[in-house]
N, C-alpha and C positions, 0 to 999 in steps of 0.2 A: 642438458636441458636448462638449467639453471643459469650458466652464465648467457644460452642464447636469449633468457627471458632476462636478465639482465643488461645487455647489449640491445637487445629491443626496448628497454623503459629508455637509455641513455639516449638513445637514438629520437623518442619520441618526446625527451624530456627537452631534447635540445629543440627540437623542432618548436614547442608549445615557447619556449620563452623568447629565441629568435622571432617568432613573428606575432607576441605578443598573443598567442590564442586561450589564455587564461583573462582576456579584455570581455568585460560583459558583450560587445557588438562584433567582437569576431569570433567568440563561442556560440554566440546566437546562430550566425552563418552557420559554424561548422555542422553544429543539431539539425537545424533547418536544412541545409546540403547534404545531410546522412538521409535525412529522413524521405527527400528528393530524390535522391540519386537508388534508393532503395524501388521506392512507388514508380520508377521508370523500370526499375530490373527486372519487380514485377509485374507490369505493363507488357512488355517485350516477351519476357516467358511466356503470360498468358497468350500471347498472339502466334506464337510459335506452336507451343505446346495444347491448348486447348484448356489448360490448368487457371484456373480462375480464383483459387486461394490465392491470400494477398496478407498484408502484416496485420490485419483486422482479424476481427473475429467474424466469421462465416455470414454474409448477408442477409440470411435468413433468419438469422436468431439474433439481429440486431433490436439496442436500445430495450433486452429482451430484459437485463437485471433491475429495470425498474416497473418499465409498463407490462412486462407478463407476472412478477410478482404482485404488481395492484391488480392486476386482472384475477387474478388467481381467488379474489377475493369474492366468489361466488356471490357470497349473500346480499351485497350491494348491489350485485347487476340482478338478481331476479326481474324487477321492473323492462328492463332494458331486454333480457334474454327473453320474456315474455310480448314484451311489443314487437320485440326485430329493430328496434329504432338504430341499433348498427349498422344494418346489410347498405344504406345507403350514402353514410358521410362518414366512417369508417374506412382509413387505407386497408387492403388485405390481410396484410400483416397480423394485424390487432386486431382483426375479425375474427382469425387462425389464433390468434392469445387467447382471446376470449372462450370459443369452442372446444379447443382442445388444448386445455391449459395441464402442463405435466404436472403439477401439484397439487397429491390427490390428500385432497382431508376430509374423506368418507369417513364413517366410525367403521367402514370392514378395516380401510387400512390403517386407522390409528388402534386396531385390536390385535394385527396380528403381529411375531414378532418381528423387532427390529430390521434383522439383517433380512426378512421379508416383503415390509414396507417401501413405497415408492416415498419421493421426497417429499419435503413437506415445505411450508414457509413459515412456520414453529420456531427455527434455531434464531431467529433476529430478536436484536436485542429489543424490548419496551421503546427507546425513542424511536429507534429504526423502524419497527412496527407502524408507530404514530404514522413517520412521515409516509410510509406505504400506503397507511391505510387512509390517508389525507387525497395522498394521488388517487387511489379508488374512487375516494369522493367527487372530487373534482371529474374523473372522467366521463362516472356516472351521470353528472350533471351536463357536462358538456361533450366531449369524444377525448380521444388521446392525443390528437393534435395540441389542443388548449392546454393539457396538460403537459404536453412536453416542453410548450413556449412558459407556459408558470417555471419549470423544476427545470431547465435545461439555462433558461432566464437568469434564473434566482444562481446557479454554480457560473454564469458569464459573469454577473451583477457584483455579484461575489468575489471570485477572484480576481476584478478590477482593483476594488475596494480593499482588500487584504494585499496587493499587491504595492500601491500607495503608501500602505500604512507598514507594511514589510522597507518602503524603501525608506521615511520618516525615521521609523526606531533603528534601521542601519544604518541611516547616517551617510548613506552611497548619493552619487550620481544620478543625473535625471538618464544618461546609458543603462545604470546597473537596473535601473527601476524598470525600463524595459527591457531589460531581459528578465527579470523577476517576472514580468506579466506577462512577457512568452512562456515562463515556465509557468506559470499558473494556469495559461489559457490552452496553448498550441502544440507545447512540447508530444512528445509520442505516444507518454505515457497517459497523457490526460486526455490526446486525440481519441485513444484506443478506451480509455473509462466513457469520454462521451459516446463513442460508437457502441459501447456495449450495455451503456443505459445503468453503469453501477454510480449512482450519484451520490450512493452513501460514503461512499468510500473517497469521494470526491471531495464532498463536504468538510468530512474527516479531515484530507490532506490541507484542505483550505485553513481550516480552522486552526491545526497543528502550526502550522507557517503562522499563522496571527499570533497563535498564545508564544511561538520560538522570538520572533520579534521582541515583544514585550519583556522577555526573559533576559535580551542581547542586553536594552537599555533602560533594563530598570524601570519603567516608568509603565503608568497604565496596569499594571501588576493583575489587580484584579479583573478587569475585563479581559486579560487573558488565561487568568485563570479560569472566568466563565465559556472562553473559549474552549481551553484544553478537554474542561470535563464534557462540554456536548460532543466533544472529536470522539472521546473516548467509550460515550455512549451510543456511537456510529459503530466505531472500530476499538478495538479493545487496545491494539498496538500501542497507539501512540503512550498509553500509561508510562511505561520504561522511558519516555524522554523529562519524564521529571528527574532523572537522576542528574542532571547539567545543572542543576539549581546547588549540587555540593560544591558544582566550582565557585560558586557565588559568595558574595561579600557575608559579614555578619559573623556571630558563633553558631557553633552547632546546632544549638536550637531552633535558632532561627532561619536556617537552612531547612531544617526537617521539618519546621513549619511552613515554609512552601511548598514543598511535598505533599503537605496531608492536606493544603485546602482545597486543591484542588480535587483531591482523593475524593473527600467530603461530597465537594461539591457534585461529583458524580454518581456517588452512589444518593444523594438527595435526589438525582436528576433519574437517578432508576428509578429510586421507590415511588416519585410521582407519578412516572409516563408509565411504570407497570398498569396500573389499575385502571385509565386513559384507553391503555391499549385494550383490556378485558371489559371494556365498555363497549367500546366500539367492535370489538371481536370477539366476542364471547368462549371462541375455542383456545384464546390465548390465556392459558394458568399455568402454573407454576411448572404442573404434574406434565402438562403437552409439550412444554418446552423443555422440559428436562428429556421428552420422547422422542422430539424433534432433532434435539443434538445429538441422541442416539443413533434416527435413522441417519442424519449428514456425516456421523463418524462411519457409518457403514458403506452410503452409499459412495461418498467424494473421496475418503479416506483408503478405507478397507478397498473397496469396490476401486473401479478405474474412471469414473465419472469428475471427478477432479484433477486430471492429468495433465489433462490439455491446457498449453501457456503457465501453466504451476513454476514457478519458482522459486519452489522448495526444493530443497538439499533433500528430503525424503523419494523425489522421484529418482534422483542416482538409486538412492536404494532399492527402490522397486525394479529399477532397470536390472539391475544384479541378481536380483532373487531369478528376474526374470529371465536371465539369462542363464542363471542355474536351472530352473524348469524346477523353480520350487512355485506352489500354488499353496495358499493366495498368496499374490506377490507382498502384501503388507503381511511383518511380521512384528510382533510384539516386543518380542526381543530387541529387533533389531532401531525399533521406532525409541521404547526406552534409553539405549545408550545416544542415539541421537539427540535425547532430549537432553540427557545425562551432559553432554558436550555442550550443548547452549548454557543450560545452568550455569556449566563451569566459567564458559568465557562470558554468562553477563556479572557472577560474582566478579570475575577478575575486573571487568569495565566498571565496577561499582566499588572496589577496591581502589581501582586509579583515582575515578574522582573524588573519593573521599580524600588520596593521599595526595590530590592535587598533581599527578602525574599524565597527564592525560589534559590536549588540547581540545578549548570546544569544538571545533567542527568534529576532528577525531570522534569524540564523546557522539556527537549527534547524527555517524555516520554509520558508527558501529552501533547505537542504540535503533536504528531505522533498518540495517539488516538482517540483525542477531534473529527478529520474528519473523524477516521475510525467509530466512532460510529454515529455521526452526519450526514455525507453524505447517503442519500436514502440507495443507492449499494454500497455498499464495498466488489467486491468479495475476496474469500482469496488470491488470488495472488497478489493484492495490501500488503498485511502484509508483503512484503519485505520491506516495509518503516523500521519496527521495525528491520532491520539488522543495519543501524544506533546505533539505541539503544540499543540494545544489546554489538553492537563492543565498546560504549561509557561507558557503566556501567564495561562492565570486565576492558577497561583499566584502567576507574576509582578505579577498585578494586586492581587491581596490584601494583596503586601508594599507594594507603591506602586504606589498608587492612582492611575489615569488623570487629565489634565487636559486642557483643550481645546487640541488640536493635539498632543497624545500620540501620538508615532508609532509605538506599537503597537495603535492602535485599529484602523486600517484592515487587521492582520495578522488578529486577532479578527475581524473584520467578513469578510473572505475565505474564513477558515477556515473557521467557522461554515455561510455560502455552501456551500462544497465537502462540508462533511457531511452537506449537507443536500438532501435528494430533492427539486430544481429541474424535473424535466422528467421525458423517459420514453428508451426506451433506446441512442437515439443522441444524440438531443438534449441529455440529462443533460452526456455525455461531454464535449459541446463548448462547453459554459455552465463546467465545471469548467475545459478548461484554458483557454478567457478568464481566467477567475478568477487563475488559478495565475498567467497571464502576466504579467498587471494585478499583481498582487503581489512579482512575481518581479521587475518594471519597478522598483517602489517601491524597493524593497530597493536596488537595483544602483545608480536613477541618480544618490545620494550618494557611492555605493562610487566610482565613474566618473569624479565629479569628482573627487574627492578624488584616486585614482588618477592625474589627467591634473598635477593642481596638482603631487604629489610627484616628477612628472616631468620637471615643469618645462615640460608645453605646456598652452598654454591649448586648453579645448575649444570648439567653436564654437558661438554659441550656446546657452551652455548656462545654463539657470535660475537664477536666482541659489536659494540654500541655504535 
């Protein structure tokens, strides 16, 4: 199995540097022709078959992560639900949001207990809340049309602008810059977050790419550290990509000080938008949110409501239990030593970069998966994080250019993979964190050795370099 997946890289390694497909404009292609030649296969099934699932998420519960969570938000629409001023300039859709919104924040269900409770919109974080409870605003006042041209607008606006400014601090081509702004805008992953209405996570990914920029050339430092800390009061993730700042110029100190400002700056950017949010939402406290992450550990976690498109390394695990006909498929045990393995392999990535053994993109590809496989739910619209790593590895390839046995082919070669609509929507999940592991494998087992050498034990068996 080994040498035929060895014989398969050679095969496709040769392929990528004979015709140049590590080129910002004929990677483009290749993304864009995957993503084509997929939306024809299923075009054609549907018309055969009757089967009308597609690489999207389900039509009916579309742009559902932004506009059914503002909806959700009862107490603004009274006025609205009391006039009716919906039933007439309101798509379906979001009449159907409105009415029968699944997040129920009764006081029967924030009473009883957890693993009892229906979901809530409790687990977001204070900015996150803001911006939700913003779009409520806005739709309140006008429909969700308007809102989705504001907040759909603002993530286009956006990743023009961060795509620009990503091509300035790398120092690439006016080619690499468009394909940076393919990946910002059009790629799969971002198709699939604007289809499913998660703009937080969107936002995040945008903003991640801004403050990674800033980080490449040094400059601008601090607006991307303003950057980094709103990505990260979006999405928790991106925090671990400040570790890329050890590889960085300076003494120790000063290294661990770009670290913490950003840190700072976030938990400043909590403690404000906390109280913002319990203004504006009065069921947002401390005590409901700590409730709310209870019931989402039960419902998305524990429970099977999170499974679907997950690219978590956790749903092998459930497929297993589940396949033993153990109930419930989530087991404690078995979720700890999984966490246990991440730990391990982000000390070791955090080991490299201190020991300077470990290349940026490596660092920034292995710090963007270690959570996508490790966190419970990872659904795929979080995979906009790897637009980052993507836009970082091509620029890196236009300054130096790949050669045979370039060991940032096979990171390309991965990534690529991951952004790219491989199956349908479980099977996607678990093709991705292969991928990630395989990658994740790559990266570590130098770091490993290297680690055991500075140690002064030899490891057993272990490959020569």
């Amino acid at each position: 199995m080994l040498r035929w997946l060895r014989h398969l890289y050679g095969r496709m390694e040769s392929a990528i540097l004979a015709h140049g497909l590590y080129r910002p404009g004929r990677l483009l292609l290749v993304m864009a022709g995957i993503m084509a030649a997929r939306a024809l296969g299923d075009d054609i099934w549907a018309a055969f078959s009757g089967d009308t699932s597609s690489m999207f998420f389900p039509a009916n519960d579309r742009y559902a992560d932004f506009i059914k969570v503002a909806l959700s938000y009862s107490h603004i629409f009274t006025e609205t639900l009391a006039s009716k001023a919906y039933l007439n300039h309101w798509p379906y859709i979001f009449r159907l949001y409105l009415l029968d919104n699944p997040y129920d924040l009764s006081a029967h269900n924030l009473s009883v207990p957890d693993a009892e409770a229906n979901v809530t919109n409790l687990h977001l974080p204070p900015f996150a809340s803001v911006l939700y409870l913003s779009c409520a605003r806005l739709i309140a006042a006008t429909n969700p049309l308007v809102a989705m041209a504001v907040f759909w607008g603002a993530y286009l606006i956006g990743g023009w602008c961060v795509a620009r400014m990503a091509r300035a601090h790398f120092g690439v081509s006016r080619a690499c810059g468009w394909f940076i702004l393919f990946a910002a805008l059009a790629c799969y992953p971002v198709l699939w977050m604007l289809a499913r209405g998660n703009l937080a996570g969107g936002y995040s990914g945008l903003l991640t790419l801004g403050w990674l920029a800033t980080a490449v050339s040094g400059r601008n430092r601090w607006a991307g550290w303003v950057m980094l800390a709103l990505s990260v009061n979006l999405r928790p993730e991106p925090a671990l990509l400040v570790m890329i700042e050890l590889l960085g110029s300076g003494s120790l100190w000063t290294r661990f000080s770009r670290m913490a400002i950003p840190g700072a700056m976030s938990v400043a950017l909590a403690a404000i938008t906390f109280p913002i949010a319990h203004a504006l939402y009065p069921l947002y406290t401390l005590d409901n949110v700590r409730h709310g992450l209870r019931i989402y550990h039960f419902r998305y976690i524990v429970s099977d409501m999170g499974d679907e498109w997950n690219a978590s390394i956790f749903l092998w695990a459930k497929g297993v239990l589940m396949l033993m006909d153990v109930r419930p498929r989530y087991n404690d045990g078995v979720a700890q030593a999984l966490e246990l393995c991440g730990s391990a392999a982000l000390l070791l990535a955090i080991w490299g970069a201190w020991a300077r053994r470990i290349a940026m993109p490596a660092l920034v590809f292995l710090l963007t998966a270690l959570p996508a496989m490790f966190v419970p739910v990872y659904s795929y619209y979080h995979m906009v994080a790897f637009v980052a790593v993507i836009a970082l590895i091509v620029a890196d390839f236009e300054r130096n250019p790949p050669r045979p046995g370039d060991a940032r082919l096979p990171l390309l070669i991965v990534t690529v993979l991951v952004m790219s609509p491989l199956a349908g929507s479980y099977s996607n999940g678990l093709l991705d964190s292969l991928l990630m592991l395989g990658g994740t494998l790559y990266v570590l087992a130098p770091l490993a050795r290297a680690a055991f050498r500075a140690g002064g034990v030899s490891p057993i068996s272990a490959p020569a370099s």
